[in-house]
Gaussian input, Z-matrix of N, CA and C with variables (Angstrom, degrees):
# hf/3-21g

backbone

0 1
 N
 C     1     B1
 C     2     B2     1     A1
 N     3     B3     2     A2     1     D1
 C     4     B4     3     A3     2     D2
 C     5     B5     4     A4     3     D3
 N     6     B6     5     A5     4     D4
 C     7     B7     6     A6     5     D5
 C     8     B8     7     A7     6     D6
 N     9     B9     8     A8     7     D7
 C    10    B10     9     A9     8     D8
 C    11    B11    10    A10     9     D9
 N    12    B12    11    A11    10    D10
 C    13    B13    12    A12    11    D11
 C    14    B14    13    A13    12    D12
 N    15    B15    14    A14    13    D13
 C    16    B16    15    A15    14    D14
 C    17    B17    16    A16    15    D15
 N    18    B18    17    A17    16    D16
 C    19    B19    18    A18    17    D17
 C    20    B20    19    A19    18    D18
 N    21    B21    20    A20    19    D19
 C    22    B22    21    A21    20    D20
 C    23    B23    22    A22    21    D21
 N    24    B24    23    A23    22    D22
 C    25    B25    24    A24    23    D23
 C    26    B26    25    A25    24    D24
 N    27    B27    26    A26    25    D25
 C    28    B28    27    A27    26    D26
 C    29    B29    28    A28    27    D27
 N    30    B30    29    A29    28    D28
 C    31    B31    30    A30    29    D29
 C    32    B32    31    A31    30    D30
 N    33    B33    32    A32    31    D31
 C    34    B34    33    A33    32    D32
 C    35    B35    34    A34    33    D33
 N    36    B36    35    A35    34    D34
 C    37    B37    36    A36    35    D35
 C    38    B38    37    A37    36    D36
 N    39    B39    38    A38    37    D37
 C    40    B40    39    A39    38    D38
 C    41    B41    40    A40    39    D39
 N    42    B42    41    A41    40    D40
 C    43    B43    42    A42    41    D41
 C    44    B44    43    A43    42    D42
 N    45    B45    44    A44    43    D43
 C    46    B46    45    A45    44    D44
 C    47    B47    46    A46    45    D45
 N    48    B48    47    A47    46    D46
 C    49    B49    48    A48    47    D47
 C    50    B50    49    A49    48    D48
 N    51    B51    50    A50    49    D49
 C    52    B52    51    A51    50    D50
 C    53    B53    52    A52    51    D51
 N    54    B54    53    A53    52    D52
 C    55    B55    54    A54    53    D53
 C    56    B56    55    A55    54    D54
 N    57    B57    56    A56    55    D55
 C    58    B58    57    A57    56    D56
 C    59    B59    58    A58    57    D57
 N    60    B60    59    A59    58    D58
 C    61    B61    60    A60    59    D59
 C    62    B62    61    A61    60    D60
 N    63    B63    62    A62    61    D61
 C    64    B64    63    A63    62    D62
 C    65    B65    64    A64    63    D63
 N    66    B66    65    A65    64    D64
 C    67    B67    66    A66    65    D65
 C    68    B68    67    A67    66    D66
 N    69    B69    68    A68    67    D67
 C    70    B70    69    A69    68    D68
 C    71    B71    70    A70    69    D69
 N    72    B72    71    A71    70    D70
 C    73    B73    72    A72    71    D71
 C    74    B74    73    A73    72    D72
 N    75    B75    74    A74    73    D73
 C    76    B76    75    A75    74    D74
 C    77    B77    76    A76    75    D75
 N    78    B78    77    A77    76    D76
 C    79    B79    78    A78    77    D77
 C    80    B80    79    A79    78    D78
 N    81    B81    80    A80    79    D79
 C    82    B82    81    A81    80    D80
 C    83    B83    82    A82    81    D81
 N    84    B84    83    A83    82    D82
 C    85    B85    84    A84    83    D83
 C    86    B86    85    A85    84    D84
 N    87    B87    86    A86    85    D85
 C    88    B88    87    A87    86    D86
 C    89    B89    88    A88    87    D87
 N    90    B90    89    A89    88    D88
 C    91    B91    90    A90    89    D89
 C    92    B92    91    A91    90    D90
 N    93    B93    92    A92    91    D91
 C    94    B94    93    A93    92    D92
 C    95    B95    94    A94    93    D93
 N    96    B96    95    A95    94    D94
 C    97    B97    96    A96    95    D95
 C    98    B98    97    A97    96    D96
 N    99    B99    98    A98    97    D97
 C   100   B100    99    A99    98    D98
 C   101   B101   100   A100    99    D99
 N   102   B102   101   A101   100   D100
 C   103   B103   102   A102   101   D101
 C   104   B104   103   A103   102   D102
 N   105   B105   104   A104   103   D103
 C   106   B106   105   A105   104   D104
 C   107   B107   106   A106   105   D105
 N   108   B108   107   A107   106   D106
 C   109   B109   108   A108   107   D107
 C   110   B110   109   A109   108   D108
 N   111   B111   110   A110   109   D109
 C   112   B112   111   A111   110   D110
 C   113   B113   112   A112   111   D111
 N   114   B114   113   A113   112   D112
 C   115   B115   114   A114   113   D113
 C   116   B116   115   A115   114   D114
 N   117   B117   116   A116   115   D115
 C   118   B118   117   A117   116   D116
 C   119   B119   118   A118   117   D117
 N   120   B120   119   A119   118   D118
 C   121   B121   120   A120   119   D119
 C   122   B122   121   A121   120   D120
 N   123   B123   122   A122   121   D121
 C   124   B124   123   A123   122   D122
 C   125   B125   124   A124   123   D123
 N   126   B126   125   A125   124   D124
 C   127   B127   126   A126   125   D125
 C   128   B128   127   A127   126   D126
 N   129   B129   128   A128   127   D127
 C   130   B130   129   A129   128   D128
 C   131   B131   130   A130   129   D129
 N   132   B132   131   A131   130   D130
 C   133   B133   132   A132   131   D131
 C   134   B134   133   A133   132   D132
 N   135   B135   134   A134   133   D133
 C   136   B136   135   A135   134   D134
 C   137   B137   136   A136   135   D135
 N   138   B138   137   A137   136   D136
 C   139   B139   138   A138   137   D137
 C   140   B140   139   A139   138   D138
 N   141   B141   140   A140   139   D139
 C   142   B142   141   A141   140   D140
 C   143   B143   142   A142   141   D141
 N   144   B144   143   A143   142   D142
 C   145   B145   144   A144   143   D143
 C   146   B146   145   A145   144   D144
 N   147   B147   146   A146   145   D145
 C   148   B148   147   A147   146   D146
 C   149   B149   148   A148   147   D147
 N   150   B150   149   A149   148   D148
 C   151   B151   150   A150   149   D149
 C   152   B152   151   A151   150   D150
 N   153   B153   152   A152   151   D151
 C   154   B154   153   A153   152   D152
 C   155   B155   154   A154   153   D153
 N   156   B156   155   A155   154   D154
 C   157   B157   156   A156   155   D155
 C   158   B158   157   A157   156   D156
 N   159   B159   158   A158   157   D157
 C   160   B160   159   A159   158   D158
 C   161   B161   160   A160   159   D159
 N   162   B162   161   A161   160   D160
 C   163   B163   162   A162   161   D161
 C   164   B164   163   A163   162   D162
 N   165   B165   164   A164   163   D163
 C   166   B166   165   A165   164   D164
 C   167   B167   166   A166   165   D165
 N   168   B168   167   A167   166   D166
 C   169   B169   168   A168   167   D167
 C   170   B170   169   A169   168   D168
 N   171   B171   170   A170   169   D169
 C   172   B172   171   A171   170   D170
 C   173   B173   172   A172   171   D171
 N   174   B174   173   A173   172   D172
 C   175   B175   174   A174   173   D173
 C   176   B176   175   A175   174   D174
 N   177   B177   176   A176   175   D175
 C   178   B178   177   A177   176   D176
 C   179   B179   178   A178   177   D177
 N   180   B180   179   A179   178   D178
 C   181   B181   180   A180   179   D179
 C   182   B182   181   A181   180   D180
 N   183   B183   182   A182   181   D181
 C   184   B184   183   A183   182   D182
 C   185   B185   184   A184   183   D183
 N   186   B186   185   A185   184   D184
 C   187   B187   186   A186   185   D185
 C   188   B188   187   A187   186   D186
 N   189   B189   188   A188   187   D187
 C   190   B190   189   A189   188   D188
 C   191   B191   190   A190   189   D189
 N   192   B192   191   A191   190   D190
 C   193   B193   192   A192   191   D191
 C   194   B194   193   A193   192   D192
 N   195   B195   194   A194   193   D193
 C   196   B196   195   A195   194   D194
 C   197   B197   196   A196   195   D195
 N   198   B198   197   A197   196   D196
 C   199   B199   198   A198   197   D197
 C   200   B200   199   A199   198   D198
 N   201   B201   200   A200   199   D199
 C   202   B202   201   A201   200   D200
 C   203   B203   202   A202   201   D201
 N   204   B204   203   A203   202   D202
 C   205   B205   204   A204   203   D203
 C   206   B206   205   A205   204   D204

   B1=1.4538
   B2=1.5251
   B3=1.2861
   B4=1.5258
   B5=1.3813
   B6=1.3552
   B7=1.2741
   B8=1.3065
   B9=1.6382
   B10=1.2481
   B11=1.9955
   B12=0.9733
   B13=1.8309
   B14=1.3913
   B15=1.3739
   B16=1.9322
   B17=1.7255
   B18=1.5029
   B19=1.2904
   B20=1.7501
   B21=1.3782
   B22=1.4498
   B23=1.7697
   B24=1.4087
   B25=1.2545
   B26=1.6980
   B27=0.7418
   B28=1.6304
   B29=1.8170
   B30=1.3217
   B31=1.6929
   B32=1.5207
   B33=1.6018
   B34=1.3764
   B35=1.9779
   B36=1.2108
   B37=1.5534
   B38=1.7601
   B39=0.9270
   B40=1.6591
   B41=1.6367
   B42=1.4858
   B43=1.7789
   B44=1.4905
   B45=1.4654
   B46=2.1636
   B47=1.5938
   B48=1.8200
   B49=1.2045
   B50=1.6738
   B51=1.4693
   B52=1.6140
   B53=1.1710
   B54=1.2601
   B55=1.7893
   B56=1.1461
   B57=1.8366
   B58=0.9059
   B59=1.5257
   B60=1.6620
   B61=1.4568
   B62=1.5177
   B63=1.0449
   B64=1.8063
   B65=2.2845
   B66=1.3006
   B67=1.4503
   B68=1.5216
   B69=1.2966
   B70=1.7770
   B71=1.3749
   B72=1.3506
   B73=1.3659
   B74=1.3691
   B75=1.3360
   B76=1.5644
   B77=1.5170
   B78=1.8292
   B79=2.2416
   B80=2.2906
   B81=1.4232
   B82=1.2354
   B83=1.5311
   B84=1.3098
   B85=1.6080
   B86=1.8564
   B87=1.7810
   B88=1.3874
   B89=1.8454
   B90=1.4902
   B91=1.6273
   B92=1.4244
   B93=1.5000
   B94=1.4284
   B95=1.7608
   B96=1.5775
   B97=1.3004
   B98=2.0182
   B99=0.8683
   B100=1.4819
   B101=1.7849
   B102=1.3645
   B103=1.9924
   B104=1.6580
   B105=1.3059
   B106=1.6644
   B107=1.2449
   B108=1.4457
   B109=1.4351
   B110=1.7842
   B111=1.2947
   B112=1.5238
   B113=1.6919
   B114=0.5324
   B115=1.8117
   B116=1.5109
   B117=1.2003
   B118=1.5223
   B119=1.0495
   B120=1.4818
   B121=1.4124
   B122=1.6946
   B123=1.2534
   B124=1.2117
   B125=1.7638
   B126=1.5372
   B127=2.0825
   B128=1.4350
   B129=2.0849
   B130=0.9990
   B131=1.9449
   B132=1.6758
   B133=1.7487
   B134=1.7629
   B135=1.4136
   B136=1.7277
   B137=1.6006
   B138=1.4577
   B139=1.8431
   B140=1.6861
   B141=1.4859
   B142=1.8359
   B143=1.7835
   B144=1.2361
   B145=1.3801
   B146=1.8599
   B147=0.9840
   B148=2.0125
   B149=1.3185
   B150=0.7439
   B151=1.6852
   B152=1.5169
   B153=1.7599
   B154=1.3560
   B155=1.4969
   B156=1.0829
   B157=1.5595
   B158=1.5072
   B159=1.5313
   B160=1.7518
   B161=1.1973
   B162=1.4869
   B163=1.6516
   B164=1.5804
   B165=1.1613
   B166=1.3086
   B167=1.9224
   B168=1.6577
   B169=1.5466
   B170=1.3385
   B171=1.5175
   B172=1.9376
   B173=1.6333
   B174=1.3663
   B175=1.5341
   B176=1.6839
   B177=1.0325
   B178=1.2393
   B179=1.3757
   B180=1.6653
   B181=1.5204
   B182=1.6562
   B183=1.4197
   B184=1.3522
   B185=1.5848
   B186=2.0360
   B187=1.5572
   B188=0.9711
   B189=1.6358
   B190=1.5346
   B191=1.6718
   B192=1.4184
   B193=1.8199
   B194=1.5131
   B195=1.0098
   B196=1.6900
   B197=1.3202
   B198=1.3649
   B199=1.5624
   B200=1.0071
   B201=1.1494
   B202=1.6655
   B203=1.5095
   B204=1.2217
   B205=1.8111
   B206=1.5626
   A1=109.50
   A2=133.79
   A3=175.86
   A4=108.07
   A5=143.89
   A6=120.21
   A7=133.58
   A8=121.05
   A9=107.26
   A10=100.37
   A11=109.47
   A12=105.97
   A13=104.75
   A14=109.03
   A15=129.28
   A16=81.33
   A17=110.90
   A18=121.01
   A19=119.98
   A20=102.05
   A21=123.28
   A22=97.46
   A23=108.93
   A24=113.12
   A25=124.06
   A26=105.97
   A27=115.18
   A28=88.90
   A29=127.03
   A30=129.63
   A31=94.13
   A32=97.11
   A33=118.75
   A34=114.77
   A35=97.64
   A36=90.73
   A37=109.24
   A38=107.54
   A39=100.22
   A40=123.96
   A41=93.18
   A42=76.42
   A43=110.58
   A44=123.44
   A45=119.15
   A46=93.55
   A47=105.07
   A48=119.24
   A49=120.70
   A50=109.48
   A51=122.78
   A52=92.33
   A53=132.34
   A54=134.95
   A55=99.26
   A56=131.13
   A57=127.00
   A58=127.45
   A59=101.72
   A60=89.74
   A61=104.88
   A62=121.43
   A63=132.36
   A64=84.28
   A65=111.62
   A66=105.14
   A67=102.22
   A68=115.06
   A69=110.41
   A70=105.37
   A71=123.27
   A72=111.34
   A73=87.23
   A74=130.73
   A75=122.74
   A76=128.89
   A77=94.46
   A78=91.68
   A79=69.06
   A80=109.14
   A81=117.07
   A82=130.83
   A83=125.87
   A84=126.94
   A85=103.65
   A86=94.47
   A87=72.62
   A88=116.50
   A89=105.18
   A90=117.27
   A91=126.33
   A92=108.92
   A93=115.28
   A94=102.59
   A95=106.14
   A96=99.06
   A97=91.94
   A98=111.18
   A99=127.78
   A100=136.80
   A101=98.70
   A102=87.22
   A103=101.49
   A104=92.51
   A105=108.34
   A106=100.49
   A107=113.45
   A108=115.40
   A109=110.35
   A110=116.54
   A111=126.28
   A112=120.42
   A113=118.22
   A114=111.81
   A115=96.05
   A116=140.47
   A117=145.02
   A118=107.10
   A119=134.56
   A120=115.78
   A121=127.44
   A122=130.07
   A123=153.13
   A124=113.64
   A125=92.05
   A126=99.49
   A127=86.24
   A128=118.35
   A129=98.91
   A130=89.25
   A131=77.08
   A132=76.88
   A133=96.89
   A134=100.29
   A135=102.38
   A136=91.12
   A137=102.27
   A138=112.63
   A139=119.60
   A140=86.93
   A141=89.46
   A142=90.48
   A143=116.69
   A144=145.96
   A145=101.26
   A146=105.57
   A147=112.32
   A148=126.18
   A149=126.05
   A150=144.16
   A151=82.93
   A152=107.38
   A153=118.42
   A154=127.99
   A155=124.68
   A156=157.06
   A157=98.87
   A158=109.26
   A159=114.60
   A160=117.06
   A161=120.31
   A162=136.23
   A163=90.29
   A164=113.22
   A165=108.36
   A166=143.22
   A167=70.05
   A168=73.81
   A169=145.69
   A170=86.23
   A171=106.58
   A172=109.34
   A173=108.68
   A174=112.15
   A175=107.19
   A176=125.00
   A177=139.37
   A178=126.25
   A179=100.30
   A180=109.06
   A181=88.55
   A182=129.41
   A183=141.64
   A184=111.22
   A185=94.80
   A186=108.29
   A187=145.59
   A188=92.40
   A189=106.88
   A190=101.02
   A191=100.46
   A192=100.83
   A193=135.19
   A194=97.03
   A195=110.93
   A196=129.64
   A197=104.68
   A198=120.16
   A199=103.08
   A200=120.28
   A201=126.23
   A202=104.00
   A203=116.62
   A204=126.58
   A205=115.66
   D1=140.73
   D2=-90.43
   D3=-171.56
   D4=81.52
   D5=154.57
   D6=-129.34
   D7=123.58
   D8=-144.70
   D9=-131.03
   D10=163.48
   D11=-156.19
   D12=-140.86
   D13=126.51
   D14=-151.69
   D15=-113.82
   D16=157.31
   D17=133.68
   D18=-103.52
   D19=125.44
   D20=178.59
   D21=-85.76
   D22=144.32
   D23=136.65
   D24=-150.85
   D25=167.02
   D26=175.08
   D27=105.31
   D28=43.25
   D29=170.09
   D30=-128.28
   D31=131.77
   D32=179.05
   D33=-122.64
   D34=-11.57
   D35=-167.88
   D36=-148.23
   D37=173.80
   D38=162.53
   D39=-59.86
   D40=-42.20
   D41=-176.04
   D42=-74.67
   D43=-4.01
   D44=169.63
   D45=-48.39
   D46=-64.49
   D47=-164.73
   D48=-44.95
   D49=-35.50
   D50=177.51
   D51=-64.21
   D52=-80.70
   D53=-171.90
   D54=-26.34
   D55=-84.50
   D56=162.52
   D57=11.73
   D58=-85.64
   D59=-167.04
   D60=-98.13
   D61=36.74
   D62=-178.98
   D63=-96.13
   D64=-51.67
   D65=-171.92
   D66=-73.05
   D67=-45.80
   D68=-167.22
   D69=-81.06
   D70=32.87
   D71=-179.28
   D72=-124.40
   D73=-35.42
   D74=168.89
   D75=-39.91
   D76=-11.72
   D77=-144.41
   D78=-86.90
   D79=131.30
   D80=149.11
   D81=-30.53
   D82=112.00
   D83=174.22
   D84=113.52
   D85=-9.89
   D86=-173.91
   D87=-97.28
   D88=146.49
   D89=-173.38
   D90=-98.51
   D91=-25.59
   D92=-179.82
   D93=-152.97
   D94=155.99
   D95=-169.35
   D96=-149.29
   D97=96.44
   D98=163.23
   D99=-62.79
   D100=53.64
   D101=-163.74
   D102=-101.22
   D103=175.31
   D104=-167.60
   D105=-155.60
   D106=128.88
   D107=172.84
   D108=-99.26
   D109=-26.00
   D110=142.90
   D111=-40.41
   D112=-51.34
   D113=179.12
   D114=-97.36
   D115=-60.98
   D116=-145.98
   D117=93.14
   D118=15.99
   D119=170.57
   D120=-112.99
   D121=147.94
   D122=-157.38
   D123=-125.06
   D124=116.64
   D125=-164.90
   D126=-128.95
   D127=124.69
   D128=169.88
   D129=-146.44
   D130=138.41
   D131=-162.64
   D132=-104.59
   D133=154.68
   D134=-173.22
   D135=-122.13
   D136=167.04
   D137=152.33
   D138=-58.18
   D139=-30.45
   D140=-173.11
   D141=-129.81
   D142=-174.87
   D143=160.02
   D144=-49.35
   D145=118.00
   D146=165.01
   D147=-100.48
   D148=85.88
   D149=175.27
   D150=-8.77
   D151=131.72
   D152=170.55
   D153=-89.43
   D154=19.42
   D155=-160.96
   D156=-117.35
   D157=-61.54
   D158=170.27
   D159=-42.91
   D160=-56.80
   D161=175.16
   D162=-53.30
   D163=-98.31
   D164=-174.85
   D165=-9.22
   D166=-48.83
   D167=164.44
   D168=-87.81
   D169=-26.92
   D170=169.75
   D171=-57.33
   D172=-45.12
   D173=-176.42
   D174=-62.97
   D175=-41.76
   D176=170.02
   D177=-38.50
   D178=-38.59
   D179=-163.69
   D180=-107.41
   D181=0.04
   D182=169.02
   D183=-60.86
   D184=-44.48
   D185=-156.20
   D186=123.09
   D187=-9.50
   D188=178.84
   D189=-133.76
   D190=171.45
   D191=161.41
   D192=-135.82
   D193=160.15
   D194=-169.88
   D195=-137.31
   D196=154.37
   D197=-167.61
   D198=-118.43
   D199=160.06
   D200=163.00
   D201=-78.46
   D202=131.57
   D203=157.19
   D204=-72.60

């Protein structure tokens, strides 16, 4: 297991966080998905390594954006 942790911003509530992990739950391999609109941070663990471009982009198409920490 893979787990790797973005800073999000522009999330204010639970439903950012639903969007959120409604896109990063699509990207293939992934098993668990950890977000917080309280801290800004985003933990999403795979079976293998997840292309950080995928993360990136899923959050993106959520609404918000992110970096890797």
């Amino acid at each position: 297991m893979s787990t790797t942790e973005y800073a999000v911003t522009g999330m204010s509530c639970g439903h950012c966080e639903s969007a959120i992990r409604a896109e990063v739950s699509q990207i293939p391999g992934v098993t668990d998905i950890d977000v917080s609109a309280a801290t800004g941070r985003l933990a999403v663990t795979a079976a293998r390594p997840i292309d950080e471009t995928a993360v990136i982009d899923a959050v993106d198409e959520a609404g918000y954006q992110a970096t890797r920490s």
